[in-house]
C-alpha positions in Angstrom: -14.9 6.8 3.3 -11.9 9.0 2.8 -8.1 7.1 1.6 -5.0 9.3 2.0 -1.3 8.7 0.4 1.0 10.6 2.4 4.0 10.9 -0.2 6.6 12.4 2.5 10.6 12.3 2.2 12.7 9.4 4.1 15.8 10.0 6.2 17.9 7.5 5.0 17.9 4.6 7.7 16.8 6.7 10.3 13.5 6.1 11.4 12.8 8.5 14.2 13.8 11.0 11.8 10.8 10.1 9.4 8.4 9.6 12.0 9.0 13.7 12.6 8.8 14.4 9.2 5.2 12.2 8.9 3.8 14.0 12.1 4.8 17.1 11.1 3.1 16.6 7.1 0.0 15.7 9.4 -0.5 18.4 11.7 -3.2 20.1 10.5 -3.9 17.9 7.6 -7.8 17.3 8.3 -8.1 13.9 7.8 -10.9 12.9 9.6 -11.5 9.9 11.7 -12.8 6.7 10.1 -10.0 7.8 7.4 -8.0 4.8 5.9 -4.0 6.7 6.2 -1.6 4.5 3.8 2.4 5.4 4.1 5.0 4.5 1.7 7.4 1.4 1.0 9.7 0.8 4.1 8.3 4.3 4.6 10.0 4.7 7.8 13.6 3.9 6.8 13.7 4.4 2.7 14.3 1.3 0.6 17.3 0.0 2.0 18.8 -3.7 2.1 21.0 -3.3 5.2 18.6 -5.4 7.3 21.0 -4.5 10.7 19.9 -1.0 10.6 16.4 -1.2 9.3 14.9 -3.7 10.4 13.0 -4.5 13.6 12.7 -0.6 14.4 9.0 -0.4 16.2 7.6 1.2 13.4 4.0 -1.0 14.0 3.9 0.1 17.5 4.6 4.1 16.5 2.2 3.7 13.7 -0.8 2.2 16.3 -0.3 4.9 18.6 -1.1 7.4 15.5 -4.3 5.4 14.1 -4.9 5.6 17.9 -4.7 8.8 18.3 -6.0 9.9 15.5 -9.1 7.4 15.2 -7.5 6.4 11.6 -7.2 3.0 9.8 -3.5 3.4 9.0 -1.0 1.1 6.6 2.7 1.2 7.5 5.4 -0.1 5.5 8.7 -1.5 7.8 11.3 -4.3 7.4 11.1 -7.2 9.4 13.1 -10.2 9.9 11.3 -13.9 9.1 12.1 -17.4 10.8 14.5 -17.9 8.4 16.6 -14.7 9.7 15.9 -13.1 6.1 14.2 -9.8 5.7 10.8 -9.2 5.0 9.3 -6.0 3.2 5.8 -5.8 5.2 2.9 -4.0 5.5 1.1 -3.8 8.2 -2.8 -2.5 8.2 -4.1 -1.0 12.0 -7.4 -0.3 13.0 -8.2 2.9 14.5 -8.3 1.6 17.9 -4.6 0.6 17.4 -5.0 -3.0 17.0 -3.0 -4.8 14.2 -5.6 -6.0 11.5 -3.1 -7.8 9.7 0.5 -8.4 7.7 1.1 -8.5 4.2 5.2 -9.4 3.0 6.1 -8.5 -0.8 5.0 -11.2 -2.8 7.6 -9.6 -5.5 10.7 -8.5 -4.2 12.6 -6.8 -6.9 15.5 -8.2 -7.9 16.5 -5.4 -10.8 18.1 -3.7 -7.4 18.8 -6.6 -5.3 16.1 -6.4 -3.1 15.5 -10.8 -3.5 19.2 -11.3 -1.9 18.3 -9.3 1.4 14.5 -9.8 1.7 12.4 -13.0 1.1 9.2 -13.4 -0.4 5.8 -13.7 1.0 3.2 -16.1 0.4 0.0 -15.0 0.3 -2.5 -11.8 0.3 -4.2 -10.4 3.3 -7.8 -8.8 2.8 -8.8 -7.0 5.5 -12.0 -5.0 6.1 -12.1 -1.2 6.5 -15.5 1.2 6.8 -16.8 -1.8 4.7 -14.6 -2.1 2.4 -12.3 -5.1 1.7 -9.3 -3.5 1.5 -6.1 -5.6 0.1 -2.3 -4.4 1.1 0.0 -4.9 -1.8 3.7 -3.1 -2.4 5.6 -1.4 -5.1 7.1 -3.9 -7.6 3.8 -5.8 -6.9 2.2 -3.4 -9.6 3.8 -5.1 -12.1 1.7 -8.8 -11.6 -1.6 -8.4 -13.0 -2.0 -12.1 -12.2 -1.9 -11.0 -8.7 -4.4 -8.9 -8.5 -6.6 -10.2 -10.5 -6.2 -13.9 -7.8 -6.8 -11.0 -5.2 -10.3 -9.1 -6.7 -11.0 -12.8 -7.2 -11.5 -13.4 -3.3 -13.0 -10.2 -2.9 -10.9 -7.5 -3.2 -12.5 -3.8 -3.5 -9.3 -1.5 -2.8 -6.2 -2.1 -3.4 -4.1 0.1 -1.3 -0.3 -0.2 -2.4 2.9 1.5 -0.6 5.9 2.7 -2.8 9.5 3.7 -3.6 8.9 3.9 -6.8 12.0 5.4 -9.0 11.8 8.7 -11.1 13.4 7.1 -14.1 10.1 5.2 -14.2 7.1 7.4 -13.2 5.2 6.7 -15.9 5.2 3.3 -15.6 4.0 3.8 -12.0 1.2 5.9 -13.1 -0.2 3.7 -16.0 0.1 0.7 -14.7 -2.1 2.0 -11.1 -4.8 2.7 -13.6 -4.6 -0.3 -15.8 -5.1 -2.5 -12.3 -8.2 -0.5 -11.5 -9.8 -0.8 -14.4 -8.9 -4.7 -15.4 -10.2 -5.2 -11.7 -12.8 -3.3 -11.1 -12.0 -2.1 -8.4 -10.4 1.2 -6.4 -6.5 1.6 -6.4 -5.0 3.7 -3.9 -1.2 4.4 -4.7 1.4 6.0 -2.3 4.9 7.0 -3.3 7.3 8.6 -1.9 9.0 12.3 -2.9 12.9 12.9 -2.1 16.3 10.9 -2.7 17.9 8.3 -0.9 21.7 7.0 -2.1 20.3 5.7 -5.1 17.8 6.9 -6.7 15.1 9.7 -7.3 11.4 9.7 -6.1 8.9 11.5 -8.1 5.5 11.0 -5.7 2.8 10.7 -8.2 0.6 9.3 -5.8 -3.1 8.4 -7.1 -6.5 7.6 -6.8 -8.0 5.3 -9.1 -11.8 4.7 -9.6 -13.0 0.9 -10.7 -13.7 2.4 -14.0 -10.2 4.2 -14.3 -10.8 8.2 -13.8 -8.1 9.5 -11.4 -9.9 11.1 -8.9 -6.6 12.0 -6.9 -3.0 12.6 -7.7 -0.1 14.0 -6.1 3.1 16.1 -8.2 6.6 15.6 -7.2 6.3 17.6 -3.8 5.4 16.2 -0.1 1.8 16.3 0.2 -1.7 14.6 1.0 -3.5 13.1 -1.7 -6.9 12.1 -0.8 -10.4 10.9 -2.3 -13.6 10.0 -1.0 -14.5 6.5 -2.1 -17.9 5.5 -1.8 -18.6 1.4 -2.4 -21.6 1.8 -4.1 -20.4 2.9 -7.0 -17.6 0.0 -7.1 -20.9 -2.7 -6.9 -23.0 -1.0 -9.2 -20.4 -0.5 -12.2 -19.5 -4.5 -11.4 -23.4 -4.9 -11.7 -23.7 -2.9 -14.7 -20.5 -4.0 -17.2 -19.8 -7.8 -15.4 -16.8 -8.4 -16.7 -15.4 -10.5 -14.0 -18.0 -12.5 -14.0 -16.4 -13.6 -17.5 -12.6 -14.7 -16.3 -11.3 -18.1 -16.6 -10.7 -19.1 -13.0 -9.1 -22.3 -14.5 -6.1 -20.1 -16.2 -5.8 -18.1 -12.8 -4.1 -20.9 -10.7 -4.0 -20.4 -6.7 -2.5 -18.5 -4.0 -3.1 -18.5 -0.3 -5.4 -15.6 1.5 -5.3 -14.5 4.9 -8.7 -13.5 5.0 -8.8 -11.4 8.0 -12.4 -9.8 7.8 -14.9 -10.2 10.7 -11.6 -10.6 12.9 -11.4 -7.0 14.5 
């Protein structure tokens, strides 16, 4: 099955901006159906915190009209706003008949920028199931939990599939730290970052692919582009067969954390 990062400038705020800049990076692209499409962080609007202007901005409906039309499994990042009227960093996983597999919200929101005063936390992991994989949504900060993970490969994760704004001044944390979670979990790691500047900061892209036993078999530079592997399960099962080492983890020292196991639900 073929993964794609699309690592794409952001208009500040301005989501129907970005959604021409995505379709246009696409047009031509390839991609074939059955493809799993993953976008960046709050890839729509960039990573703001002014909830008024991002948030709520029908980024799930434009983004199930694409894996629609394009016959793609497709992961958006948007901001939302929760029951308690605080923002939530989401992303949201669509099957390619358009239907809404499931939510994940940032289990880490990262407070080094302020992000924890504007957006709450989520709750739980959501594994959903993808041209037989089990694919599990995760977002930027997020790379920096092992424990995580690890409580995530644990329920039966095989593909991690992780949206970003990940800073410049940083990159090679973002690179390292993608291929240390792939290897520790055995499992594929599909990273998407996004290129340009916003107000703040720098983007560097850098978007990978990470095997289960850690070779890069994508990666992106700093530019807009379309980084894609084929992944192929079998090999994910028979390296887990062949060096076991989860089978060897200490479940006890894990502790718990809810799943919203949405597999078998299409």
């Amino acid at each position: 099955m073929q993964f794609a990062s699309l690592q794409h400038d952001i208009a500040w705020e301005d989501p129907a901006a970005t959604r021409k800049i995505i379709e246009r990076s696409l047009e031509g692209c390839g991609l074939p159906a059955g493809s799993f499409l993953l976008l960046p962080e709050l890839g729509e609007t960039g990573f703001s915190v002014a909830l008024d202007r991002v948030a709520g901005r029908g980024g799930v409906a434009w983004a199930a009209e694409l894996a629609r039309s394009r016959g793609w499994f497709v992961q958006v990042g948007h901001a939302e706003i929760g029951a308690d009227r605080r923002g939530r960093n989401r992303a949201t996983v669509i099957d390619q008949e358009g239907r809404v597999l499931g939510d994940y919200d940032k289990i880490h929101p990262f407070s080094f920028a302020g992000e924890d005063r504007h957006y709450g936390p989520g709750e739980r992991i959501l594994l959903v199931e993808a041209g037989g994989f089990t694919v599990c949504p995760l977002i930027c900060y997020d790379l920096r939990f092992p424990e995580l993970w690890r409580l995530a490969a644990r329920a039966g994760a095989e593909v991690f599939t992780i949206g970003a704004s990940w800073p410049a001044a940083r990159a090679a944390h973002w690179r390292q730290l993608a291929v240390a979670r792939a290897i520790e979990n055995q499992a594929f790691v599909v990273a998407c970052n996004r290129v340009g500047r916003d107000p703040n900061h720098a983007y560097a892209g850098g978007s990978l692919v990470v095997s289960p036993l850690g070779e890069i078999l994508a990666e992106g530079g700093e530019a807009a582009a379309l980084v894609e592997a084929g992944l192929d399960r079998s090999t994910l099962l028979e390296w887990r067969q062949t060096f076991p080492a989860m089978r060897d983890r200490r479940d006890s020292m894990l502790g718990t954390v809810s799943v919203d196991d949405r597999r078998g639900r299409r």
